[in-house]
C-alpha positions in Angstrom: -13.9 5.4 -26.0 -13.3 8.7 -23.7 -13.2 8.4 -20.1 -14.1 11.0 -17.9 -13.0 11.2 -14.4 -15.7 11.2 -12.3 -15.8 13.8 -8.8 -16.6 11.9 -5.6 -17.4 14.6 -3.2 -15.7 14.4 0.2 -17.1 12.9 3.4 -19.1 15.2 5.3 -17.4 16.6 8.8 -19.8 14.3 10.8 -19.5 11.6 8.9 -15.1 12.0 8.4 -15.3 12.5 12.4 -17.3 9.5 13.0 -15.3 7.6 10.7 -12.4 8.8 12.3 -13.5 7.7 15.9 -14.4 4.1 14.4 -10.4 3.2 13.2 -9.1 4.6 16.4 -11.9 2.2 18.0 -10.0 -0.9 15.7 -7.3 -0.5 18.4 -9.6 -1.4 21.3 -10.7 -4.8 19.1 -6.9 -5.6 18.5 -6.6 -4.9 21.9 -9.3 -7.6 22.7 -8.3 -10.0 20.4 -5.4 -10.7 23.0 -7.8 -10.9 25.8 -9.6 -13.6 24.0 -6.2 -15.2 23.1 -5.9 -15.6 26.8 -8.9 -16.8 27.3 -8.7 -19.7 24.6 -5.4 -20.2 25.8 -6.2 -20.8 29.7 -4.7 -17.7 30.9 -7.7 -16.2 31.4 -10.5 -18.1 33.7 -13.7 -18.3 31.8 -16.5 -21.2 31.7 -17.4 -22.3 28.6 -20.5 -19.6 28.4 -17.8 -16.7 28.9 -15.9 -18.2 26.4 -18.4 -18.8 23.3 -20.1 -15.5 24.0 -16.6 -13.8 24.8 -15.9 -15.1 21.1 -19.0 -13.7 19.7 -18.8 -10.1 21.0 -15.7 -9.8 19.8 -16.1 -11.1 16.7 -19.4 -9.2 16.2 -16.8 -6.2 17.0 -15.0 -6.6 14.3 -17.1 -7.0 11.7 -19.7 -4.4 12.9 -17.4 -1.6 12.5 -16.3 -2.9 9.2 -19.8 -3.0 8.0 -20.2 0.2 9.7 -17.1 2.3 7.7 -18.5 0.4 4.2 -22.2 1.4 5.1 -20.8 4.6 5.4 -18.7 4.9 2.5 -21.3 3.5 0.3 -23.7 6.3 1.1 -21.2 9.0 0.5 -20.0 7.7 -3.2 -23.6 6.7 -4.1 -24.5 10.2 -3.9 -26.9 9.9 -1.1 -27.7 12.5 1.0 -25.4 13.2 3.8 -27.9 13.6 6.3 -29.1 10.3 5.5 -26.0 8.7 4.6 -24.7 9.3 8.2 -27.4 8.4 9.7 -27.8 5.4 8.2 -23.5 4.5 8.9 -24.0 5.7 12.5 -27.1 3.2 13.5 -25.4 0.2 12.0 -22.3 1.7 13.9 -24.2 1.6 17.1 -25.2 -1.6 16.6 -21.4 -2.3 17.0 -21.3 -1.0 20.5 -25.0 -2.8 21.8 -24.4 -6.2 20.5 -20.6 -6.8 21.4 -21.8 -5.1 25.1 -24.8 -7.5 25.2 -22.2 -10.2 24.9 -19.3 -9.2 26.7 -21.6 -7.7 29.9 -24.1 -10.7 30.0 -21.7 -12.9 31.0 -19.3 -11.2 33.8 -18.6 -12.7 36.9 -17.0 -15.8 38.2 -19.2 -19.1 37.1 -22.1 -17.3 35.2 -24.4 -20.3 34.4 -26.6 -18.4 32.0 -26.7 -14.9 30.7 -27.6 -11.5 32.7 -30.2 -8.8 31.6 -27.3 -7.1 29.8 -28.2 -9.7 26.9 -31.3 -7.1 26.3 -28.2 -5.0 24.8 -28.2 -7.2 21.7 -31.6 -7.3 20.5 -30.9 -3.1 21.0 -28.1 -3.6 18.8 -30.0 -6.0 16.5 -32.9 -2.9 15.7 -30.3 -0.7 15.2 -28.7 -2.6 12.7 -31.6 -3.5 10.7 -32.3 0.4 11.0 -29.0 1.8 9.9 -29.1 -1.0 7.0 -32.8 -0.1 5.8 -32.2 4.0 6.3 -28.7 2.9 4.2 -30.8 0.8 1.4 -32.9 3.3 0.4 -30.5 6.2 0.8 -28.1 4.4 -1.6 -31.2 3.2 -3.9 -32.7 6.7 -3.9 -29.7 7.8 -5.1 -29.3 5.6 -7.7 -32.6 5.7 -9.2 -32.5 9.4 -9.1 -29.2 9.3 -11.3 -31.3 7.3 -13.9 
């Protein structure tokens, strides 16, 4: 049996720059990971609706931009289109600004018994990552029927 190696073309400039911007953004979670080791630790004053939704933005964080950087690499060795291939990566990456903002923005101040109008930031966040996922889907799947 031969193999042949097969060519993967490179990212697109928009889509290596994005990229590029997200990893540097991993920084800024690790960073926040030790704000929320503060917090769970007592260091830092939070009631308990700071802390749980303090927890979910930054775990929504995280795995957003992981999601984000697959997303995007998926569409790129598919064979998608670029233009759509970004696209697609970039919504869901936006999604992983809106949501962990909704979270982290809801709840600021001193005794917040419920959350602000900042929570409207997730269900922003929420569309754009059902539309980054479904411009991704089809991208990928148009791609791969069209090798058939």
């Amino acid at each position: 049996m031969t193999t042949t190696a097969s060519t993967v073309e490179p990212l697109s400039p928009l889509l290596a720059t994005v990229i590029g911007i997200t990893v540097l953004t991993v920084i800024g979670i690790a960073f926040g990971g030790t704000f929320m080791l503060r917090v769970v630790t007592g260091k830092q004053g939070a009631n308990d609706l700071q802390k749980t939704f303090f927890r979910a933005g930054h775990a929504h964080a995280g795995v957003l931009v992981i999601l984000g950087l697959v997303v995007a690499l998926l569409g790129t060795v598919s064979g998608a289109s670029p233009g759509w291939a970004a696209a697609g990566a970039i919504t869901v990456l936006c999604a992983a600004i809106f949501i962990p903002l909704g979270f982290f923005l809801s709840v600021l101040g001193t005794d917040p018994q419920r959350p602000g109008r900042m929570i409207a930031s997730i269900w922003v966040g929420a569309a754009c990552l059902v539309a980054g996922l479904l411009i991704s889907g089809v991208a990928v799947l148009v791609a791969g029927i069209g090798g058939l």
